[in-house]
VEXTOR-493557 format. One record per residue (C-alpha): x, y, z; residue in three letters. Coordinates in pm, 1 decimal, m for minus. Example, Ala and Ser with C-alpha at 12.3 -4.5 7.8 and 13.67 -1.06 7.14 Angstrom:
<atoms>
{atom {1230.0,m450.0,780.0},'ALA'}
{atom {1367.0,m106.0,714.0},'SER'}
</atoms>
This chain:
<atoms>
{atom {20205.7,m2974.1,m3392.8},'UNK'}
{atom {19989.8,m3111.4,m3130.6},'UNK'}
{atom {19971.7,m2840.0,m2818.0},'UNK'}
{atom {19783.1,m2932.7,m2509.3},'UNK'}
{atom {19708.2,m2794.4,m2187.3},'UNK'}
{atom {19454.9,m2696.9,m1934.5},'UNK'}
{atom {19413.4,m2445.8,m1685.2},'UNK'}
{atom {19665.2,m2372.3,m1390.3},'UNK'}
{atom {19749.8,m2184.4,m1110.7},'UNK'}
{atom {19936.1,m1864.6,m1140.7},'UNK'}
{atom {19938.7,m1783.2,m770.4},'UNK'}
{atom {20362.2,m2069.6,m748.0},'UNK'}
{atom {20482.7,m1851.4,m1069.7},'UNK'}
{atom {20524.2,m1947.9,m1439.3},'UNK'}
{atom {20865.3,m2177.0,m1353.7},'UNK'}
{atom {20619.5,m2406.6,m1133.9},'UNK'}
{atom {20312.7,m2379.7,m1400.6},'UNK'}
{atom {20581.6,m2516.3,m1692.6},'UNK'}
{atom {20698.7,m2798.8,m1458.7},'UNK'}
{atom {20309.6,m2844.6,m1364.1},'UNK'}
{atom {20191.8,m2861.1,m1741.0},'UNK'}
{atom {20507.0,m3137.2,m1852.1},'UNK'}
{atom {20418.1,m3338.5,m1542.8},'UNK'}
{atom {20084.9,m3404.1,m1636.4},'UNK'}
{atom {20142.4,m3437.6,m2028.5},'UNK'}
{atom {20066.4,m3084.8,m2111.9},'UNK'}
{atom {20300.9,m2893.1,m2360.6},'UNK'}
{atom {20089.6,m2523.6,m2289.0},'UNK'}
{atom {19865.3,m2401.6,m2016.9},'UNK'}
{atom {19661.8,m2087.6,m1956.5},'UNK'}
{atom {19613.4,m1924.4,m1656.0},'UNK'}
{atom {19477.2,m1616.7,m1507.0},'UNK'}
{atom {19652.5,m1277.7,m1520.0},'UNK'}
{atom {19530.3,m1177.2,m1227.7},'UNK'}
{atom {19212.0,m1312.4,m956.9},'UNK'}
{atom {18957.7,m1393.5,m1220.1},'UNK'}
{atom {18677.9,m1169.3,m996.8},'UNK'}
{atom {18903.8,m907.9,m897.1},'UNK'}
{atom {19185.0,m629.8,m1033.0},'UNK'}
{atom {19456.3,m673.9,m876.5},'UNK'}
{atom {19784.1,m847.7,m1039.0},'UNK'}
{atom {20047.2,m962.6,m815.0},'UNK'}
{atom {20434.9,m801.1,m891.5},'UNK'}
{atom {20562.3,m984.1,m1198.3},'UNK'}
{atom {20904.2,m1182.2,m1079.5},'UNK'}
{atom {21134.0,m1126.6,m1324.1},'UNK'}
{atom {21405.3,m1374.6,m1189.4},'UNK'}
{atom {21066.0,m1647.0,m1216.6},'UNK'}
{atom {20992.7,m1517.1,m1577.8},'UNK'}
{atom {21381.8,m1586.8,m1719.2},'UNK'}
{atom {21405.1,m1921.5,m1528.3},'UNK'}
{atom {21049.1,m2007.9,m1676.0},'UNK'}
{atom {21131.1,m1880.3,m2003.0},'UNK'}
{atom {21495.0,m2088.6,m2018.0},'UNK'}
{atom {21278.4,m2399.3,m1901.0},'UNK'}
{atom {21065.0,m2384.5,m2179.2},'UNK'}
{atom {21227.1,m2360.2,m2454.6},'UNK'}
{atom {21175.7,m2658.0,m2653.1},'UNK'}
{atom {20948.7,m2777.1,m2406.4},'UNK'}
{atom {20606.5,m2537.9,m2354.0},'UNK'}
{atom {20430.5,m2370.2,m2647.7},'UNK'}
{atom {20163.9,m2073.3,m2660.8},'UNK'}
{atom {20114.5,m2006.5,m2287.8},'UNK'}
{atom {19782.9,m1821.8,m2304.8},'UNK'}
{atom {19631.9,m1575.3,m2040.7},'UNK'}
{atom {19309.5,m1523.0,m1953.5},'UNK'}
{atom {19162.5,m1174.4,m1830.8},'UNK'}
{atom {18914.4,m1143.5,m1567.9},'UNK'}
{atom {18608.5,m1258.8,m1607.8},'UNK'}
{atom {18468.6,m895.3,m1426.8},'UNK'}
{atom {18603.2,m675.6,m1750.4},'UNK'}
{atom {18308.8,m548.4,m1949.9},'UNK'}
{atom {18455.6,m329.1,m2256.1},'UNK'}
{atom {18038.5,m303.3,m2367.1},'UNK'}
{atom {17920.3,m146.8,m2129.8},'UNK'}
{atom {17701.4,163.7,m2172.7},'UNK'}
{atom {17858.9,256.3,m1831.1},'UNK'}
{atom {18182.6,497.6,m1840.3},'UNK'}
{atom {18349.4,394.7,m1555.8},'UNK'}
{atom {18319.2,38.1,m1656.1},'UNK'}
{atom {18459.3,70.5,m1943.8},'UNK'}
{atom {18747.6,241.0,m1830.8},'UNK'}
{atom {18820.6,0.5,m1570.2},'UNK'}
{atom {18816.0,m289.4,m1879.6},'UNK'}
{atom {19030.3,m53.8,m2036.6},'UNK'}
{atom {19344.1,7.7,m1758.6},'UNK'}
{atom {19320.2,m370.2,m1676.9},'UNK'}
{atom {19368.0,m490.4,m2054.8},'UNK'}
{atom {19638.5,m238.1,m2111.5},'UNK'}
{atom {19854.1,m326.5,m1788.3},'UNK'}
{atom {19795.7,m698.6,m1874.4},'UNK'}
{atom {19918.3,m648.7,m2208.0},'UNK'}
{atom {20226.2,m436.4,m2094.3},'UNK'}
{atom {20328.4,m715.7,m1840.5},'UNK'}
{atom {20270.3,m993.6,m2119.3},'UNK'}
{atom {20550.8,m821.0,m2306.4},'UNK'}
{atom {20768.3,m968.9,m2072.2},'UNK'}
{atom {20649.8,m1287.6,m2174.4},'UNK'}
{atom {20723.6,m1357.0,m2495.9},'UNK'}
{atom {20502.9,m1648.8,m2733.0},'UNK'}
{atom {20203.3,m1582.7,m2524.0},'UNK'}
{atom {19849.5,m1496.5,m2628.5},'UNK'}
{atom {19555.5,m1292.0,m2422.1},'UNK'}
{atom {19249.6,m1389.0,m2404.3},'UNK'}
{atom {18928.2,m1214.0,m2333.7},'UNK'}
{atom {18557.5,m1204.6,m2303.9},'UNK'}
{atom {18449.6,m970.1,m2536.7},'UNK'}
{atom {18143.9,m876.9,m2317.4},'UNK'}
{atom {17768.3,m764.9,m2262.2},'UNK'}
{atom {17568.0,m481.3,m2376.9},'UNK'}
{atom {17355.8,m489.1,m2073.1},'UNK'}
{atom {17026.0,m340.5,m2274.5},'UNK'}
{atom {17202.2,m106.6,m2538.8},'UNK'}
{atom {17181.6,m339.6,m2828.4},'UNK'}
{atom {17438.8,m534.1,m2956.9},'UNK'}
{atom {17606.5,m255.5,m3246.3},'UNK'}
{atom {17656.4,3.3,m2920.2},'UNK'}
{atom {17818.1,m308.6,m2760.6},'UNK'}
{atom {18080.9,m370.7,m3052.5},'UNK'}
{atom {18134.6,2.1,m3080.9},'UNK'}
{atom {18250.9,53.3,m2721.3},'UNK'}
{atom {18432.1,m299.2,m2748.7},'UNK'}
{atom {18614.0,m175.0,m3089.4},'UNK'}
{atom {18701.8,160.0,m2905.1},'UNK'}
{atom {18890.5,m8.2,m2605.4},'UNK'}
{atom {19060.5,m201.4,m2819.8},'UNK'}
{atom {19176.8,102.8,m3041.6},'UNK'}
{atom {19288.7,226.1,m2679.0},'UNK'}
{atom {19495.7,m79.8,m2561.9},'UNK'}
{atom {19637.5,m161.1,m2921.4},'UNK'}
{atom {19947.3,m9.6,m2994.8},'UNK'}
{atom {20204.7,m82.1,m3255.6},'UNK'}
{atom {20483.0,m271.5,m3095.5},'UNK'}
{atom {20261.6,m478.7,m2915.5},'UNK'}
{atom {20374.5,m838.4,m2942.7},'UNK'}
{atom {20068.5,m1055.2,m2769.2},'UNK'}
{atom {19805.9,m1126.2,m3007.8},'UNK'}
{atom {19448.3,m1058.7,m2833.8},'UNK'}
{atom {19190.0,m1329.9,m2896.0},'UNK'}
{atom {18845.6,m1271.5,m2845.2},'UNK'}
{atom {18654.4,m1549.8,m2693.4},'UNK'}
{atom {18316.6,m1697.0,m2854.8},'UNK'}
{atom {18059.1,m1653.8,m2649.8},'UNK'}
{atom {17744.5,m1856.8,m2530.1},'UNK'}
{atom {17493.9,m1585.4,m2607.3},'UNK'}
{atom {17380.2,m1568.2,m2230.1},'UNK'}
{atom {17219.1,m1264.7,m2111.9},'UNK'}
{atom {17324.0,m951.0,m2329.2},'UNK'}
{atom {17676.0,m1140.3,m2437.5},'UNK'}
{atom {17849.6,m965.2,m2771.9},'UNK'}
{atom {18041.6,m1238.3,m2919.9},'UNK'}
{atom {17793.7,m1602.6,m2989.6},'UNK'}
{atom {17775.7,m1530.6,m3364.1},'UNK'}
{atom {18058.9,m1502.9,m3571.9},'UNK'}
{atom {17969.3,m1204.1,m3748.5},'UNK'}
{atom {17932.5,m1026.1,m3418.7},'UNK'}
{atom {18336.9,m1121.5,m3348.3},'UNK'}
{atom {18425.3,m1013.9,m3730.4},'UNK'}
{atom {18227.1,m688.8,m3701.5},'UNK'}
{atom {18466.0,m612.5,m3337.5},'UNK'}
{atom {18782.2,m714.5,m3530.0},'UNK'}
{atom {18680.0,m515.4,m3885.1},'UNK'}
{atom {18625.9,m180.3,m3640.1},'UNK'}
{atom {19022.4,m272.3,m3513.1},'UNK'}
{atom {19263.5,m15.6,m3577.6},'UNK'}
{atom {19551.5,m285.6,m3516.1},'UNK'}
{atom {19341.7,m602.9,m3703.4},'UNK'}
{atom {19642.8,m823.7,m3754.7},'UNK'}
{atom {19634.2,m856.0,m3351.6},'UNK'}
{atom {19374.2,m972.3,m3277.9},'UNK'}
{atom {19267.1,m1371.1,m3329.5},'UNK'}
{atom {19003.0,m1551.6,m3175.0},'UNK'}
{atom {18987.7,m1833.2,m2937.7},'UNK'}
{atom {18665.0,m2089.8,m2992.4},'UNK'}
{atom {18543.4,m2252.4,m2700.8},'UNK'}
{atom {18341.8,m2563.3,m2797.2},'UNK'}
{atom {18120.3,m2519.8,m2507.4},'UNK'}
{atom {18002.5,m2193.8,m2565.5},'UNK'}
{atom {17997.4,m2226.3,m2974.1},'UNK'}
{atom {17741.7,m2563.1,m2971.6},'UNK'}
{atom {17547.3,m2327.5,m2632.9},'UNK'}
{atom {17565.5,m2049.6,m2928.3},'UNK'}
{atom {17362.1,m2293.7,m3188.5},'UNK'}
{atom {17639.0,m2403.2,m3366.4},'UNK'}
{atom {17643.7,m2803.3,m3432.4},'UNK'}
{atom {18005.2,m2908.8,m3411.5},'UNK'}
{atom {17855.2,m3258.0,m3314.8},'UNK'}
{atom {17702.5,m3310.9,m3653.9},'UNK'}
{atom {17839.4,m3027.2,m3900.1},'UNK'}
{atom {18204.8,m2958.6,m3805.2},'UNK'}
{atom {18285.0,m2922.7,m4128.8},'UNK'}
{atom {18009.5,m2685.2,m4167.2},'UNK'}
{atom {18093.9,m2452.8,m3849.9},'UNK'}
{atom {18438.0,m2413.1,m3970.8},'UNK'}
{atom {18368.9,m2323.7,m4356.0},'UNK'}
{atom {18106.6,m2074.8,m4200.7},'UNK'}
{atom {18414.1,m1917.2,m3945.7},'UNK'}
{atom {18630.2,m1947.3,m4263.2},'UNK'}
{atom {18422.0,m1729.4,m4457.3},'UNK'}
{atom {18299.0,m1502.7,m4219.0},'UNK'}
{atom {18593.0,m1459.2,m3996.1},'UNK'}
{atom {18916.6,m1629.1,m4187.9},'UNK'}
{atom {19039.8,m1940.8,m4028.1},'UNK'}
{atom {19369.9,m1752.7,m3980.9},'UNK'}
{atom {19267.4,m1509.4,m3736.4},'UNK'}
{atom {19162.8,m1880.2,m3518.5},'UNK'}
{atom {19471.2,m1883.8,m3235.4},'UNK'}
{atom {19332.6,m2090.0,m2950.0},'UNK'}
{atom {19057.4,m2362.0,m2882.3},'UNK'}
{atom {18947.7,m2414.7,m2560.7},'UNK'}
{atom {18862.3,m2784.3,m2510.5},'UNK'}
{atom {18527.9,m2795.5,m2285.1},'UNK'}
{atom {18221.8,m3041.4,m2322.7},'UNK'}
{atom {17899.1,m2922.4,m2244.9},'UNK'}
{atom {17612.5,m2988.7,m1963.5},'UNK'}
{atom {17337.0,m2864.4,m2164.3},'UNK'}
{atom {17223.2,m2912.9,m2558.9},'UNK'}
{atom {17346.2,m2713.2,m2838.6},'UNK'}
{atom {17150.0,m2410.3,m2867.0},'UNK'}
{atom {17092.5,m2353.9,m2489.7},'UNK'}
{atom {17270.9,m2016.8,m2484.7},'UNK'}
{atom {17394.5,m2162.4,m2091.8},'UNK'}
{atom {17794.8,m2159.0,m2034.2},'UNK'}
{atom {17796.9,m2460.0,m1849.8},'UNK'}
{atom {18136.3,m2642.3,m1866.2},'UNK'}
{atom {18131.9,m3066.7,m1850.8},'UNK'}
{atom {18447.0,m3285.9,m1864.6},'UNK'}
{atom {18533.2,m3441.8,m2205.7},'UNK'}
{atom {18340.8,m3698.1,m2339.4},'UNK'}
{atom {18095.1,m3639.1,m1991.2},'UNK'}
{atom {17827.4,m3339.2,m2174.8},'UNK'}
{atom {17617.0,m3322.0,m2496.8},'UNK'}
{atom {17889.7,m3284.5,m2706.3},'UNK'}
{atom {18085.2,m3660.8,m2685.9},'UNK'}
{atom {18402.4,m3797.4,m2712.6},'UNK'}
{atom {18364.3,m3900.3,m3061.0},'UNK'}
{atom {18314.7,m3492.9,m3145.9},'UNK'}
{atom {18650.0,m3389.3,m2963.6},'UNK'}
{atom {18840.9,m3664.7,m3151.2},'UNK'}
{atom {18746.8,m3522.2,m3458.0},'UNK'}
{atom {18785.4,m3184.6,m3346.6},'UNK'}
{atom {19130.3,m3282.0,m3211.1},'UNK'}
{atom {19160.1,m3428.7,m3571.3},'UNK'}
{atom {19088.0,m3185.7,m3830.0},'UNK'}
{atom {19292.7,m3088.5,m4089.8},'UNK'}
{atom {19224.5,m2729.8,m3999.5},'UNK'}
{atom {19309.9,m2711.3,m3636.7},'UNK'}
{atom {19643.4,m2898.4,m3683.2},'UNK'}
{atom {19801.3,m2607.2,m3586.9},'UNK'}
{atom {19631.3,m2410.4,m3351.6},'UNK'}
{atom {19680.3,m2540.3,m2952.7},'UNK'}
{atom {19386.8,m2665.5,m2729.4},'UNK'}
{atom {19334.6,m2555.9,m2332.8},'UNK'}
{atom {19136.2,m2758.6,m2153.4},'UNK'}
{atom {18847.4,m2561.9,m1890.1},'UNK'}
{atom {18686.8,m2873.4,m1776.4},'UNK'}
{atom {18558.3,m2845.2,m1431.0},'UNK'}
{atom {18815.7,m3092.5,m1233.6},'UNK'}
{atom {18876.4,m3051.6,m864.7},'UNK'}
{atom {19279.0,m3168.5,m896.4},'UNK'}
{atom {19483.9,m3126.6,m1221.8},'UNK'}
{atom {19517.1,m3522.2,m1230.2},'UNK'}
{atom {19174.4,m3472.2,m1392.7},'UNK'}
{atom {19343.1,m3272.5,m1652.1},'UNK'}
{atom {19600.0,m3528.6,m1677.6},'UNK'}
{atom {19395.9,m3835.6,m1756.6},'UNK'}
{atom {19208.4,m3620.8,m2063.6},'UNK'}
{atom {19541.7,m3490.4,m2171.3},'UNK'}
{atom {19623.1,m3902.6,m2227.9},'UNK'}
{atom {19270.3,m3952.1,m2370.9},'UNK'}
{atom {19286.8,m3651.9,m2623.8},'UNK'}
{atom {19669.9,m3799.6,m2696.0},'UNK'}
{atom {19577.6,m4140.5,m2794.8},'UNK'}
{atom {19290.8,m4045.2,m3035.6},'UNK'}
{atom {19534.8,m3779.4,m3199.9},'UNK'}
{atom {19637.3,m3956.8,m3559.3},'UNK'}
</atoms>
């Protein structure tokens, strides 16, 4: 299985994102569940949801959605936290309507109270949102270590997950950007990276990839998005990313900074042509 995608626009309905994705050689897309700096979701159209749901059958794989980028489950502050807490759980009660999708999330920042109070208030909105019957696996994103970020080293993201109530749940989704920003050399040592995620983390609990080069050298700790084969990273890195026996199975989302999707489109055929 080779799933691709990119990043679309919710605001048409999931009917027009499926049609959006095959048109530009996408098989899966992510998009927002709501304004990415903002809390409120639009009313979910159920009529849009069946007709997207009989379209892609067959045809789209592993839609993914993305919370908002202003949720901060590690904060010190109450009222924060509670407001990362309501948001997550409505998301993940209107995903149930869409069936095959993942979430994903920023796990987010401590903002001065170390990183183990970070993980602790992280682990107990997750306990909150969790419940049994839930259906969407929640990924937690790797981080770029700006700032007071929870989430740049592995053992950060396996200490959140171990402290899960729920653990077989929640996955993780690595964004290349932020993992080489984090120190980690998937240029030079892929191999390396993913035997260290293996045995720290479990290479099963790895969902989702976000495909992103990056403006600024590994180790930078700055989350600072470039288009494939146009950052530090290369083109020859994301065709053996694309490539390895490990990630055969797990989809890619492109987050390249693009001002149309035909941008998305022309990587898409790039990323498809150096797939063996």
């Amino acid at each position: 299985m080779f799933a691709i995608g990119c990043h679309l626009s919710a605001s048409k309905g999931f009917l027009a994102m499926g049609k959006e994705a095959l048109s530009i050689g996408a098989d899966t897309f992510q998009f927002f569940t709501r304004n990415p700096r903002g809390s409120r979701a639009k009313e979910l159209d159920m009529d849009d949801i069946a007709s997207f749901l009989a379209f892609a059958e067959n045809r789209i794989r592993t839609p993914l959605a993305h919370a908002p980028y202003t949720l901060n489950p590690a904060s010190a502050d109450e009222r924060i936290r509670e407001f990362a807490l309501l948001t997550l759980a409505d998301d993940l009660k209107r995903l149930s309507h869409l069936p095959g999708s993942l979430y994903n999330l920023h796990p987010g920042s401590h903002v001065g109270q170390g990183t183990e109070p970070g993980i602790k208030q992280i682990t107990e909105v997750l306990n909150h949102i969790l419940w049994a019957e839930n259906k969407t696996p929640l990924l937690l994103e790797t981080m770029s270590g700006k700032g007071s970020e929870v989430g740049s080293r592995f053992e950060e993201l396996r200490d959140i997950m171990n402290g899960v109530e729920y653990q077989e749940q929640v996955g993780i989704c690595l964004d290349t950007c932020h993992v080489y920003a984090a120190g980690y050399d998937i240029v030079n040592e892929l191999d390396g990276v993913l035997e260290e995620f293996d045995r720290i983390i479990g290479l099963e609990k790895l969902r989702a990839i976000h495909l992103n080069d990056s403006m600024h050298p590994m180790g930078s700790h700055k989350d600072r998005h470039a288009k494939i084969g146009e950052g530090t990273i290369g083109f020859s890195a994301f065709c053996r990313i694309v490539n390895h026996p490990a990630l055969q199975n797990v989809p890619f989302y492109l987050e390249t900074p693009q001002e149309t999707v035909t941008g998305y489109a022309e990587e898409i055929k790039r990323l498809r042509e150096v797939r063996k």
